[in-house]
C-alpha positions as CSV (number, residue, x, y, z in Angstrom):
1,X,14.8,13.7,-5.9
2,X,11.5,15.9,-6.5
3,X,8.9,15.7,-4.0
4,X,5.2,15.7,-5.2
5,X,3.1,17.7,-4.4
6,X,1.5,17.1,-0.7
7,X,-2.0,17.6,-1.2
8,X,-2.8,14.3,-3.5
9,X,-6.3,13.4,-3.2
10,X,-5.2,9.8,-1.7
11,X,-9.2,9.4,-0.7
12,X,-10.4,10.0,-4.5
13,X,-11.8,6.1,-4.7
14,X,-13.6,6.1,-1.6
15,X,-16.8,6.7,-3.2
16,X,-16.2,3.6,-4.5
17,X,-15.2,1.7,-1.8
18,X,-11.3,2.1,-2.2
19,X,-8.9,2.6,0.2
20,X,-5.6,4.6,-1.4
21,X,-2.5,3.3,0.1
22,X,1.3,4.0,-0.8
23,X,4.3,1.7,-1.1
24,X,8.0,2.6,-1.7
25,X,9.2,0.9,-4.8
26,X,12.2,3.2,-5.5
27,X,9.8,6.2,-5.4
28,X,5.8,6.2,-4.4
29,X,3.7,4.2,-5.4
30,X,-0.2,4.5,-5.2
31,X,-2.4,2.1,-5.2
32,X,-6.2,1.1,-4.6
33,X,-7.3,-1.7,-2.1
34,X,-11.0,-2.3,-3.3
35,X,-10.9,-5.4,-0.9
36,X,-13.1,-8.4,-1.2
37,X,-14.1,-11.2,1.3
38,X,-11.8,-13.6,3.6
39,X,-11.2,-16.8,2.1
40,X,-13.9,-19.6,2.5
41,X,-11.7,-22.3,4.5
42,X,-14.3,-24.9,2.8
43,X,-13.5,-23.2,-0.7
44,X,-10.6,-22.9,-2.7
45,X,-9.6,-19.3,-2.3
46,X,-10.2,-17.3,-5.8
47,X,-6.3,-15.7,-6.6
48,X,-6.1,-11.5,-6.4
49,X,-7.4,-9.8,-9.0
50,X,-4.6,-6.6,-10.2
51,X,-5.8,-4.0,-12.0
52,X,-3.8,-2.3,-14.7
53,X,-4.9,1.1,-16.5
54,X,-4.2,2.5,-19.7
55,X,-1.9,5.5,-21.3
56,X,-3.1,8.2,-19.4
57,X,-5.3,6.3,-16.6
58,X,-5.2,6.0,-13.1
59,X,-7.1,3.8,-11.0
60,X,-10.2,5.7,-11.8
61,X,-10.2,3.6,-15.1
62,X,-11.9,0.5,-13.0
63,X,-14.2,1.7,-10.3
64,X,-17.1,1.0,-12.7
65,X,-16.3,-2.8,-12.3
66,X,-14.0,-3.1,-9.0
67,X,-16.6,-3.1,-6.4
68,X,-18.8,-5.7,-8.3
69,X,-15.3,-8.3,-8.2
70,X,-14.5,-7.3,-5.1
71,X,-17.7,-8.9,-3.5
72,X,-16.0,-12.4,-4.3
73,X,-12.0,-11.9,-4.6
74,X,-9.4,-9.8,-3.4
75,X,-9.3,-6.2,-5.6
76,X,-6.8,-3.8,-6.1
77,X,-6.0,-1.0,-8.7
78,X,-2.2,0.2,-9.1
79,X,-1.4,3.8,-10.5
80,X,2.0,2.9,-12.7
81,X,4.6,5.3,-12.0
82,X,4.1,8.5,-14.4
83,X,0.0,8.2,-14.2
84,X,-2.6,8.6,-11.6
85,X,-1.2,9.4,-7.8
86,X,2.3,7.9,-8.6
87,X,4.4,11.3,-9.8
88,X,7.9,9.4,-11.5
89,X,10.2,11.5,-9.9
90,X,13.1,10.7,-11.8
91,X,11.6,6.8,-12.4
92,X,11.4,5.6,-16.2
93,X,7.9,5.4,-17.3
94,X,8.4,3.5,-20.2
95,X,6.3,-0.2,-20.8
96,X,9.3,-2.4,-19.9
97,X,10.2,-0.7,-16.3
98,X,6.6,-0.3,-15.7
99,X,6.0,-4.2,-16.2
100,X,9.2,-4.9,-13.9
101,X,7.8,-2.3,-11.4
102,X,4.0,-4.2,-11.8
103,X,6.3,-7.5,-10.6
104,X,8.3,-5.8,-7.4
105,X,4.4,-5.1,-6.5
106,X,2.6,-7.9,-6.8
107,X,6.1,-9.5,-4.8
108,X,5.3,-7.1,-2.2
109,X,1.8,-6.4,-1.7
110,X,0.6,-9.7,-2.6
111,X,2.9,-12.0,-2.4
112,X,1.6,-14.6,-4.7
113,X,0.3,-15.6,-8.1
114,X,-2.8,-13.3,-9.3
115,X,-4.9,-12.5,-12.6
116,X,-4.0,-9.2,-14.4
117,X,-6.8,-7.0,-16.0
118,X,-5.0,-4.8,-17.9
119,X,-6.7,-2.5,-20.2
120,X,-4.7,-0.1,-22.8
121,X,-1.4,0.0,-22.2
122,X,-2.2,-2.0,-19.1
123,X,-2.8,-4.8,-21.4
124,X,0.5,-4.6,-22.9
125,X,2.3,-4.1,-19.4
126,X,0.3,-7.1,-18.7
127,X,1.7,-9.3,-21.3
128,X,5.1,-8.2,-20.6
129,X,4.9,-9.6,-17.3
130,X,4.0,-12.6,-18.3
131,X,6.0,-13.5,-20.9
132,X,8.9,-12.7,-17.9
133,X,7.3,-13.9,-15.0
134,X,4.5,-16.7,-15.5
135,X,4.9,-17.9,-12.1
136,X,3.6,-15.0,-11.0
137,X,0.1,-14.8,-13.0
138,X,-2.9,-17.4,-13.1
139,X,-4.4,-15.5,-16.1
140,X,-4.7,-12.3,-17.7
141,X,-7.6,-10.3,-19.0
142,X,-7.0,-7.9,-21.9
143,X,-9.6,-5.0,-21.9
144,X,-9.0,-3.4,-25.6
145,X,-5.4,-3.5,-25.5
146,X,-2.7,-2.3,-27.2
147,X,-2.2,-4.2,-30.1
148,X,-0.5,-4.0,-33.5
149,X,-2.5,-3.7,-36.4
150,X,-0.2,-3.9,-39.5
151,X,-2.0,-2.7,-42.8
152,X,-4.9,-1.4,-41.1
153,X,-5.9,2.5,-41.7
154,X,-6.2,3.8,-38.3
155,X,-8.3,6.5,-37.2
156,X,-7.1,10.1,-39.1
157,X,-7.1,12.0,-35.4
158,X,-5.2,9.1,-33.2
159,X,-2.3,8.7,-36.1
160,X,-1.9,12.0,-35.8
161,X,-1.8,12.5,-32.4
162,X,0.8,9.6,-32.2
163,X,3.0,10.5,-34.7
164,X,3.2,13.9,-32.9
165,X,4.0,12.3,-29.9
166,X,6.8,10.4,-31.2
167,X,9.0,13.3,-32.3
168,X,11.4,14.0,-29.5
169,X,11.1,17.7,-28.3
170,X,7.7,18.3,-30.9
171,X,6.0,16.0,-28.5
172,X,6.9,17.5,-25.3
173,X,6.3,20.9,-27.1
174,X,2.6,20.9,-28.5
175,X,1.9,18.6,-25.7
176,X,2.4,21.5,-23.0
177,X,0.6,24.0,-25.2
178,X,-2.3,22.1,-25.4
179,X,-2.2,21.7,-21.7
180,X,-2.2,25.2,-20.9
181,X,-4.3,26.1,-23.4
182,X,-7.5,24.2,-21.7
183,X,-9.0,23.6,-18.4
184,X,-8.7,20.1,-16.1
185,X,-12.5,19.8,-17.4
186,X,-11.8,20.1,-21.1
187,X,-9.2,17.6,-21.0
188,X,-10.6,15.1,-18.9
189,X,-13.8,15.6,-21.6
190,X,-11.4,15.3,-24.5
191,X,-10.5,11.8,-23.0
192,X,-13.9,10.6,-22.7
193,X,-14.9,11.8,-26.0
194,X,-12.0,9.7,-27.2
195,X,-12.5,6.5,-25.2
196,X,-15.8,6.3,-25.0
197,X,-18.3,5.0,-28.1
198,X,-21.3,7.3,-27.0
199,X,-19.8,10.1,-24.3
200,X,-23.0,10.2,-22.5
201,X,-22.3,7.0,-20.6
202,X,-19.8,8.8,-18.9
203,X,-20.8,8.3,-15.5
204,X,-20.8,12.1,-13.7
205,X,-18.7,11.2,-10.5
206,X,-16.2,9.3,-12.3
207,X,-15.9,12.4,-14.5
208,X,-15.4,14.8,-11.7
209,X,-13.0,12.5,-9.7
210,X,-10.6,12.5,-13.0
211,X,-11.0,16.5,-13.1
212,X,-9.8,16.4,-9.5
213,X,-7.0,14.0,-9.9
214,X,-5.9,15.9,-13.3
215,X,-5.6,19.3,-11.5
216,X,-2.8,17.3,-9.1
217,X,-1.3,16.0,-12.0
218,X,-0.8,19.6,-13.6
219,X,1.1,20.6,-10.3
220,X,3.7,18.1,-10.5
221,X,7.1,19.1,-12.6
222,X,7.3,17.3,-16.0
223,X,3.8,15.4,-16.3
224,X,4.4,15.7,-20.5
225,X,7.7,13.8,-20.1
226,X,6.2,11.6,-17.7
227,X,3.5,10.5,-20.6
228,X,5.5,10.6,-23.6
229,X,8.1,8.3,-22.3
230,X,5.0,5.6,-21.4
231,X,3.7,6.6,-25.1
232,X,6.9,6.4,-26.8
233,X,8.0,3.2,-25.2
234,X,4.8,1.7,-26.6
235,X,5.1,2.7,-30.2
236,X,8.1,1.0,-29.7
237,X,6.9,-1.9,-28.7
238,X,3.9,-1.9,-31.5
239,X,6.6,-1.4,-34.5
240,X,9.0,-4.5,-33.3
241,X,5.3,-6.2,-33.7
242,X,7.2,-9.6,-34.0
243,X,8.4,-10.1,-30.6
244,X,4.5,-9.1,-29.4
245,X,3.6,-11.1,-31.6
246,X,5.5,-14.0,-30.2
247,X,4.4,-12.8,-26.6
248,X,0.8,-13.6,-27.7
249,X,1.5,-16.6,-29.2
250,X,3.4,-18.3,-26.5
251,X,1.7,-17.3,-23.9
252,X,0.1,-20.4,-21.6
253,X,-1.7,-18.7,-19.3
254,X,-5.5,-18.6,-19.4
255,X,-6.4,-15.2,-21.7
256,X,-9.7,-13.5,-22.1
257,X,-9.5,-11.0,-24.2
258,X,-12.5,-8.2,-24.3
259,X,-12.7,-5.6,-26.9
260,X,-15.1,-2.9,-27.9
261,X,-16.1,-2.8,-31.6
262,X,-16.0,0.9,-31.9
263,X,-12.6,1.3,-30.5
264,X,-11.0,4.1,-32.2
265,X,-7.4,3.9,-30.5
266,X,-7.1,-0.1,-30.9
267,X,-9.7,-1.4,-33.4
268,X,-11.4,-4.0,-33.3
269,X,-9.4,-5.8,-36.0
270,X,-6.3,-5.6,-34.5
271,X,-8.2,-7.5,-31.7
272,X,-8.8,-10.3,-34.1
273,X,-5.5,-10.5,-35.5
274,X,-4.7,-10.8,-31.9
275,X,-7.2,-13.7,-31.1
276,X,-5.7,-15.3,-34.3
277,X,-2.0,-15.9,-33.1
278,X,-3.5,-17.4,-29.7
279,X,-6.2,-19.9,-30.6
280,X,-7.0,-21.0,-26.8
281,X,-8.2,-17.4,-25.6
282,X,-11.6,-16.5,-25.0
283,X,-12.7,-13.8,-26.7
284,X,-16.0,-11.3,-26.2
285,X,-16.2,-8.2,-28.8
286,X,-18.7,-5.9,-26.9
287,X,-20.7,-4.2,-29.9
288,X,-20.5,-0.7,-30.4
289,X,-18.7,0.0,-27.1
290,X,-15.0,2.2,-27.3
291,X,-11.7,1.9,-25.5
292,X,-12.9,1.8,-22.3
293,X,-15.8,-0.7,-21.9
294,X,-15.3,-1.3,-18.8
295,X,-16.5,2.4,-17.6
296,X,-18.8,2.5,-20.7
297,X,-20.5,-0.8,-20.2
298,X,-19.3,-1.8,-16.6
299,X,-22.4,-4.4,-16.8
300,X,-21.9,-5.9,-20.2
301,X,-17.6,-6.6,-18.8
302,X,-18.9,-8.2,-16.0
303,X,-21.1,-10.5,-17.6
304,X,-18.1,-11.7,-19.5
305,X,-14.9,-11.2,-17.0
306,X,-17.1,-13.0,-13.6
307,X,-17.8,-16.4,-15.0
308,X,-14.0,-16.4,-16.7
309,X,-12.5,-15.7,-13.0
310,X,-14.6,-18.2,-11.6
311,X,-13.1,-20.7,-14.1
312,X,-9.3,-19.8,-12.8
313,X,-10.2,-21.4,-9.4
């Protein structure tokens, strides 16, 4: 087995209030413990809150909202093997192992049934553990994620980019050019202006914590495989759109499902068409927000996640 790299920035949340820690689920794992208060004996005690990032997140995806939900309920962020502080080394990234992996932890770690806020891919992970484990989640909310959107005309620039990323050995290929062909800073810019509806809401620290935390990710050994199996596993999942579908529809756990309307990756219609198979979830479309409203309008998620957590308890 390939050992990382030894000089991971474990401390990179701090700012934030998070505390990096590591478990051993057949290989590292990293994760954030944001906190949050011992339980009331004279009130019901609010269930953990998990949170999942996107393709190509880390952990860093949530510290606009964490510290906020972490005044009233036990936090923390995971890094999926293949993203953020958790190198694979020789572990499948794909959606299905990550969603058994996301089980093994919240066995370990927390031992008992929590809500999932998975946004991106997380959101799909999220579902998947659901569907298999139900026992194990009190509710999930979905932060613009990945969703089928048959018919729709997506955005020019993302079809591309996936369809590129589909081709076995063209992927891996023009992926690694474009890696060495710009800096930690350009790419971690490149995200933003992807994610984000209006760039400039990018708050600065976040911005130069993901610069950090991509320069470790360049060191490790195969950080383009590592992401195109997660990608390809989720195009995967998005074409055999009727067993997702069925996912959403059976599901019959509490669902809040927030999406921004100027979402380029997911639009907002797929969101819809999502919100349509499940009548019983609550819905909030966050006007002219992106991919990542919850670092893009910490404030306006909030407003809508806190009062749907306090209905779980």
């Amino acid at each position: 087995m390939t050992t990382p790299p030894s000089t991971a920035p474990t401390d990179i949340a701090s700012p934030w209030g998070g505390v990096g820690r590591t478990i051993d689920l057949d290989g590292p794992v990293h994760w954030v413990d944001f906190g949050g208060p011992d339980a009331d004996p004279e009130v019901p005690e609010a269930p953990p809150v998990v949170l999942v990032h996107g393709l190509g997140g880390s952990h860093l995806n949530w510290v606009g909202i964490a510290p906020a939900l972490a005044a009233r309920r036990r936090v923390v962020a995971i890094d999926l093997p293949g993203f953020g502080l958790s190198p694979a080394l020789g572990r499948a990234t794909s959606v299905n192992h990550n969603a058994a992996l996301l089980s093994r932890f919240v066995h370990e770690v927390l031992g008992r049934p929590v809500v999932l806020v998975g946004n991106s891919m997380g959101g799909m992970v999220s579902l998947l553990l659901a569907d298999r484990r139900p026992e194990q989640v009190v509710g999930l909310a979905l932060v613009d994620p990945a969703l089928p959107n048959p018919g729709a005309r997506p955005d020019p620039q993302v079809a591309a980019t996936f369809a590129m990323y589909a081709v076995p050995r063209v992927g891996e290929l023009v992926l690694t050019r474009y890696n060495k062909s710009v800096s930690d800073r350009q790419r971690v810019l490149g995200t933003v202006a992807l994610c984000f509806a209006d760039p400039s809401r990018a708050d600065d620290d976040v911005v130069e914590a993901g610069i950090e935390l991509a320069a470790w990710r360049r060191s490790l050994p195969d950080p383009e495989g590592e992401f195109l199996g997660a990608a390809r596993s989720l195009l995967r999942v998005l074409r055999g759109r009727r067993e997702y579908d069925r996912i959403m529809r059976d599901l019959d756990r509490p669902v809040l499902l927030i999406h921004g309307t100027s979402d380029r990756l997911v639009p907002v219609s797929a969101a819809h068409r999502a919100a349509r198979l499940n009548p019983a979830w609550r819905t909030a479309w966050l006007d002219g927000m992106g991919h990542t409203p919850q670092l893009e309008a910490p404030d306006d998620v909030l407003g809508h996640l806190e009062p749907w957590l306090d209905s779980l308890v």
